[in-house]
C-alpha positions in Angstrom: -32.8 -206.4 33.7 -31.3 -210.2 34.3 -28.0 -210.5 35.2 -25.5 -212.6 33.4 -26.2 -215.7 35.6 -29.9 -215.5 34.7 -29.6 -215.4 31.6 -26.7 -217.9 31.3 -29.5 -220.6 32.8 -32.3 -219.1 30.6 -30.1 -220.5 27.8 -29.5 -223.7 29.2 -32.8 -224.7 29.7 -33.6 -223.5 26.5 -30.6 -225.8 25.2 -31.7 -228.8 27.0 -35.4 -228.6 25.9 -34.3 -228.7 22.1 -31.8 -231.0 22.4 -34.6 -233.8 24.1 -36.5 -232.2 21.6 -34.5 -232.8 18.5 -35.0 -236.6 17.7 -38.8 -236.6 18.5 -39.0 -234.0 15.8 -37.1 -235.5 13.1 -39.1 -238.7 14.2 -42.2 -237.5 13.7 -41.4 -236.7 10.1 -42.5 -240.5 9.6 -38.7 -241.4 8.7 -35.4 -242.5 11.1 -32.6 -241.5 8.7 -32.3 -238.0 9.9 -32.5 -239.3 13.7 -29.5 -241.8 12.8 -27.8 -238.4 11.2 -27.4 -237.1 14.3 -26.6 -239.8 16.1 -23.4 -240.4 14.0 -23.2 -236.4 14.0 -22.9 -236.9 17.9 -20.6 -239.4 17.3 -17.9 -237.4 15.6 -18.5 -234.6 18.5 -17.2 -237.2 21.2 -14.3 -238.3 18.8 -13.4 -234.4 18.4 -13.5 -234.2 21.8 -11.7 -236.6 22.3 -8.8 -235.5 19.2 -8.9 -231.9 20.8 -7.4 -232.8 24.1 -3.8 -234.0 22.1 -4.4 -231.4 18.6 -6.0 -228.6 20.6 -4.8 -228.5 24.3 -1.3 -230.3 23.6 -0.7 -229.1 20.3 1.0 -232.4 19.1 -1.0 -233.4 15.4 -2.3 -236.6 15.7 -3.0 -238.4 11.9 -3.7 -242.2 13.6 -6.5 -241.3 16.1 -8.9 -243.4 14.3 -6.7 -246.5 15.4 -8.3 -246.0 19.0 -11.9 -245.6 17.8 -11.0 -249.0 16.1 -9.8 -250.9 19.4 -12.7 -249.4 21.0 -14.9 -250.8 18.4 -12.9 -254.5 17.4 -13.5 -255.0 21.4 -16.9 -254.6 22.1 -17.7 -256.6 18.5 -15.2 -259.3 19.9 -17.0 -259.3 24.0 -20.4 -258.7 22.6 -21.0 -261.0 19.7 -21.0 -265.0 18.5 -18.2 -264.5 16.7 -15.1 -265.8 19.5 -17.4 -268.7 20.1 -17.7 -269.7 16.7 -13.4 -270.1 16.0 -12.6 -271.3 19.0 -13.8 -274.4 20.6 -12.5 -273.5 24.4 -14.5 -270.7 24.2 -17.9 -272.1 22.6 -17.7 -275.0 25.4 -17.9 -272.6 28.0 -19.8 -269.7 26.2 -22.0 -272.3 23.5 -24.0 -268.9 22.9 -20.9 -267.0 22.4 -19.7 -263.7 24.6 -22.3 -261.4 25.9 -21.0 -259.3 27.7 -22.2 -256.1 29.2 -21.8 -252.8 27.5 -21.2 -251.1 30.9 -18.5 -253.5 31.4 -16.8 -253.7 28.1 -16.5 -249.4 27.9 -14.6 -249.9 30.8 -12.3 -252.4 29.5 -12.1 -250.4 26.5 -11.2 -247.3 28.5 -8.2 -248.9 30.1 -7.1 -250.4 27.2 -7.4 -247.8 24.7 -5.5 -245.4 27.0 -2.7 -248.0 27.6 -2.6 -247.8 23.6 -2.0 -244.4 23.8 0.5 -244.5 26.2 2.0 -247.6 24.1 2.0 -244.8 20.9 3.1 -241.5 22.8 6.3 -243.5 24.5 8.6 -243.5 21.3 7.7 -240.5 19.7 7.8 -237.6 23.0 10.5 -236.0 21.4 9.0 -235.5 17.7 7.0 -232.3 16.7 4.8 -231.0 13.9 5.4 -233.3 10.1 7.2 -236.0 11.8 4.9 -236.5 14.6 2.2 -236.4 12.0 4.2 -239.1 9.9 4.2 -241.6 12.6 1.1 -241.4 14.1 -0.7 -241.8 10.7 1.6 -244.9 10.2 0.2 -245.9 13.4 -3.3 -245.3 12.6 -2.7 -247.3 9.1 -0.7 -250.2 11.3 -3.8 -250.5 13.2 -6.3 -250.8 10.6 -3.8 -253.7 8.4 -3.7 -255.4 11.6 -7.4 -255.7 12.0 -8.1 -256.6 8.4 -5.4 -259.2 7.9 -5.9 -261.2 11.5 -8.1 -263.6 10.0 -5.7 -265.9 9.8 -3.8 -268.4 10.5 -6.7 -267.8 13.8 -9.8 -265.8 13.0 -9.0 -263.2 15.8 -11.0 -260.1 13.5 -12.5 -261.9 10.6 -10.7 -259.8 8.5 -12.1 -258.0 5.7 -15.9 -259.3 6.5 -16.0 -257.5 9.4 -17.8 -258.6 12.7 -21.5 -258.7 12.8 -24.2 -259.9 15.1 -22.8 -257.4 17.9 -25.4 -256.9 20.7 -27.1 -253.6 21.0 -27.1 -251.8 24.9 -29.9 -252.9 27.1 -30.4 -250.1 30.1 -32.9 -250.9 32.8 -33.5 -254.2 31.1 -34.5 -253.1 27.8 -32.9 -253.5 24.5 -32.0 -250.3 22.9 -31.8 -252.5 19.8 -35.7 -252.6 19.9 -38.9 -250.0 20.3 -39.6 -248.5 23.0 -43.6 -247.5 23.6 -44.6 -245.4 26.6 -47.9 -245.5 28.3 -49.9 -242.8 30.2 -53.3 -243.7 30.5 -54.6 -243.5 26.8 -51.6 -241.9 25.6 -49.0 -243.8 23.9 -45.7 -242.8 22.2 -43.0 -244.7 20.3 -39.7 -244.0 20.5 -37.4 -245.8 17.6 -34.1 -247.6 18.0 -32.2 -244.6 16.6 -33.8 -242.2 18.8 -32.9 -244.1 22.2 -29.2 -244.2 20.8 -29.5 -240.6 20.3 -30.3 -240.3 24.3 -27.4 -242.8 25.1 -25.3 -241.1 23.2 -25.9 -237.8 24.2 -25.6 -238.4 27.5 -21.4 -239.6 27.1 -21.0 -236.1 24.8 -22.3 -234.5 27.9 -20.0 -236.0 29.8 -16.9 -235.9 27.9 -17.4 -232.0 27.6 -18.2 -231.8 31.3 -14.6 -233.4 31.9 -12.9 -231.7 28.9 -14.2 -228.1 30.3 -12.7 -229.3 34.0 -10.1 -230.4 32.5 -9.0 -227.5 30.4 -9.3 -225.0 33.6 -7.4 -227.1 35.8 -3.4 -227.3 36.6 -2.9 -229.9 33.7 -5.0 -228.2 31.0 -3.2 -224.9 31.6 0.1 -226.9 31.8 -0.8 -228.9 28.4 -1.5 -225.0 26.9 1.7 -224.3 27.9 3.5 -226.7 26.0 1.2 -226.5 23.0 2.9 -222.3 22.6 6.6 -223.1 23.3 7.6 -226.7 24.8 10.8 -225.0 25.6 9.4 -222.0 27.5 7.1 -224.9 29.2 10.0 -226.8 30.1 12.2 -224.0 31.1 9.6 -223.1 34.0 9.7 -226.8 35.0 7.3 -228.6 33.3 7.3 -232.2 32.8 6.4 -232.2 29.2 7.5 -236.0 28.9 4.8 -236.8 31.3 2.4 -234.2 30.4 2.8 -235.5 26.6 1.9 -239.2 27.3 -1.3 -237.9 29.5 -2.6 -236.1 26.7 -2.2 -239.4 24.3 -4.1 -241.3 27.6 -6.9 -239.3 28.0 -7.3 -238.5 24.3 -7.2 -242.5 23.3 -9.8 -243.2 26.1 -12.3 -241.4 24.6 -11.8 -242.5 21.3 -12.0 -246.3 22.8 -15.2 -245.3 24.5 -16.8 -243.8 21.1 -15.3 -247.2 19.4 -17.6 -249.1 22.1 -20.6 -247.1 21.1 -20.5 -247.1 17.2 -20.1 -250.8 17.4 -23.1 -251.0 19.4 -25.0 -248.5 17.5 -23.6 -250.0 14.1 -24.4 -253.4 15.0 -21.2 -254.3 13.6 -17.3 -253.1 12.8 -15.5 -253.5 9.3 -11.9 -252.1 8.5 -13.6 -249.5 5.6 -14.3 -247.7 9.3 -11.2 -247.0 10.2 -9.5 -245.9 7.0 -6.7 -242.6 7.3 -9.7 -239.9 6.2 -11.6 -240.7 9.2 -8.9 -239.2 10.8 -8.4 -236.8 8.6 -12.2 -235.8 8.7 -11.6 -235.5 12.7 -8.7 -233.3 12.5 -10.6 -231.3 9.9 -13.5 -231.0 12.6 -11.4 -229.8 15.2 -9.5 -227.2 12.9 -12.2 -225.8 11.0 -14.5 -225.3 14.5 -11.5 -223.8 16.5 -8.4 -225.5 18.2 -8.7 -225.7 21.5 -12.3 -224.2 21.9 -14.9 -227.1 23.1 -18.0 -225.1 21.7 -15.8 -224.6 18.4 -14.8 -228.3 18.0 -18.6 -229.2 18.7 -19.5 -226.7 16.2 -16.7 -228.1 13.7 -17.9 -231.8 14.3 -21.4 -231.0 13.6 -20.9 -229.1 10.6 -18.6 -231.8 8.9 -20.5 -234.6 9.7 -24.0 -233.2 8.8 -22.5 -231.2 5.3 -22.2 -234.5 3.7 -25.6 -235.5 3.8 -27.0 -231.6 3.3 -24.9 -231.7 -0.2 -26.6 -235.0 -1.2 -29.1 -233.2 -2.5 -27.2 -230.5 -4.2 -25.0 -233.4 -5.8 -28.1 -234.9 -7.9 -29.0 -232.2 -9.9 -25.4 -231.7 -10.7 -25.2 -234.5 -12.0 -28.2 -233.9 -14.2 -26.4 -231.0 -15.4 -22.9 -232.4 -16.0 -25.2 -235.3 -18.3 -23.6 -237.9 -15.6 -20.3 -237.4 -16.5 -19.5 -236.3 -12.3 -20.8 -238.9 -10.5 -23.2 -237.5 -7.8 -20.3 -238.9 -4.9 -17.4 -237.2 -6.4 -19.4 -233.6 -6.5 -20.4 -234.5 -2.8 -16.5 -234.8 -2.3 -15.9 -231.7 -4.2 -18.5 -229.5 -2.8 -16.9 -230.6 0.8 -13.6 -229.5 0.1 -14.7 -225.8 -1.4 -16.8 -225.6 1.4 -13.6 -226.2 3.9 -11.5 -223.8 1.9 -14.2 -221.6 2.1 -14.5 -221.5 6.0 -10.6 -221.6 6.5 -10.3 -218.3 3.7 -13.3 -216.6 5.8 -12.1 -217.8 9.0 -8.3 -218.8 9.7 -8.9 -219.3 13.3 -11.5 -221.8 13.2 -15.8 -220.9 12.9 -15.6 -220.5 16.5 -11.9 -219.7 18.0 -11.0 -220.0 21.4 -10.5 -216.6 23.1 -7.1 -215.6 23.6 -5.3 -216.4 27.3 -2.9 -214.8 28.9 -3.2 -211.0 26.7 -5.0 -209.0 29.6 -3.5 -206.1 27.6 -5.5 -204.8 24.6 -3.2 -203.1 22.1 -1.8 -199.7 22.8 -3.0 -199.8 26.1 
């Protein structure tokens, strides 16, 4: 009979195989827009990720995440595009092509600076909890996204409503992920699309942001950060820095919303405020909610769900409409069918489609 550990490899094998799998399948159906599904699907797992480390681990409810997903974004379309080069003349007489530069570089950059945004947002409000935290941080997420769409003048720092196009795709190992890719073995040859290279890219950081979210959730600060999400007083009472363990949770959550900024950009080919509106974050904090606070398989599970029930109901929402003789547009049933489908899940399940197990109750009851 095989042993847990067996098993537990048997699975993730089996897990790795599909998920290399996945976009050559849906590319073989002879169209790309279920490939670029998941992409933006995986997307929205690395930005629940990311809002689980602050909602989930921390407990503080963050409303303005989105507003690091958009400095992440505005900075890689301002690095890696013409459009600094064409409003200012310093730059275009040392750049006449414009910026270009790398992606490698730029998440980086985007990494330290989303995280010092974090830190800038989590200073004033450490002592706020549950509706008022929520109130300023979405006032923050809205500050954000006015800034961007108004600083188009008197310089043209964002282009403002128009958005910033032309952005330059990744290149890895020379080639541009912005292009085909064909392999050749002999006399076998196999094309993989744009979208299905971003899928790998892509991929590759969720793996990596739930490598570091799983380390980081068993280690000293994760434990700490749970400890502080039950009772902050309790926390602090034992000798907790909650001030300091508060701002880290704002840090490391902002990074990787910076990080996912860098890669929609890229992926995108370009960023517009419409992006970076409140539901976004409202969307995210419904991801991590619905799949289970705290639980990285749960938020995954939430993010995928959300993100992909939009497009499922797409088709459900046309025949609707047929029967409702057009008076419910096909969008607003989409919308509608969403919603019942949340209240739904949070009816069936108030803890989330996949909670996190329980810590810290070795005792089962009546024991």
């Amino acid at each position: 009979m095989m042993n847990s550990t067996t098993g537990k490899v048997i699975v993730f094998l089996i897990t790795a195989v599909a998920l290399m799998a996945l976009p050559l399948v849906l590319q073989a159906t002879g169209s790309n827009s279920w490939v670029r599904i998941v992409d933006i699907a995986l997307l929205y797992v690395l930005l629940a990720l990311g809002l689980n480390i602050v909602v989930g681990y921390a407990g503080l409810l963050d409303l303005g995440f989105v507003a690091f997903f958009a400095v992440g974004a505005y900075l890689y379309g301002l690095l890696a595009s013409p459009h600094l080069a064409e409003n200012f003349a310093w730059i275009a007489a040392s750049f006449p092509d414009g910026l270009h530069v790398s992606f490698w570089l730029v998440m980086v950059i985007a990494a330290v600076t989303a995280g010092v945004t974090g830190l800038i947002l989590g200073a004033p409000v450490l002592k706020l909890r549950g509706d008022y935290l929520a109130i300023v941080t979405l006032g923050f997420g809205e500050i954000v996204r006015i800034f961007m769409l108004n600083l188009d003048r008197p310089i043209n720092l964002t282009n403002g409503p128009k958005g910033i196009s032309q952005i330059d795709p990744v290149t890895v190992f020379g080639h541009s992920m912005g292009q085909r890719l064909t392999l050749s073995v002999g006399d076998w040859t196999y094309t993989l699309e744009s979208v299905t290279l971003y899928y790998y890219l892509i991929l590759f950081f969720v793996l990596m942001a739930i490598v570091v979210c799983n380390r980081m959730q068993d280690s000293r600060i994760g434990r700490a950060w749970m400890a502080v999400r039950e009772d902050e007083i309790a926390a602090k009472a034992m000798g907790l820095n909650t001030r300091n363990l508060k701002l880290a949770a704002f840090g490391t959550s902002a990074t990787l919303g910076g990080l996912s900024g860098v890669l929609f950009a890229s992926f995108m080919r370009g960023v517009y405020p419409e992006s970076f509106i409140l539901m976004e974050s409202v969307m995210i904090v419904a991801m991590v909610v619905l799949g289970g606070l705290g639980h990285i398989p749960g938020v995954i599970l939430g993010a995928l769900v959300l993100a992909g029930l939009p497009e499922l109901l797409r088709h459900v929402a046309h025949p609707l409409t047929a029967l409702t003789d057009g008076r419910l547009g096909p969008e607003i049933l989409r919308q509608l069918l969403i919603a019942l489908a949340m209240i739904i899940i949070m009816l069936l399940r108030p803890k989330g489609l996949w909670p996190s197990p329980e810590h810290g109750k070795s005792l089962t009851k009546g024991a």
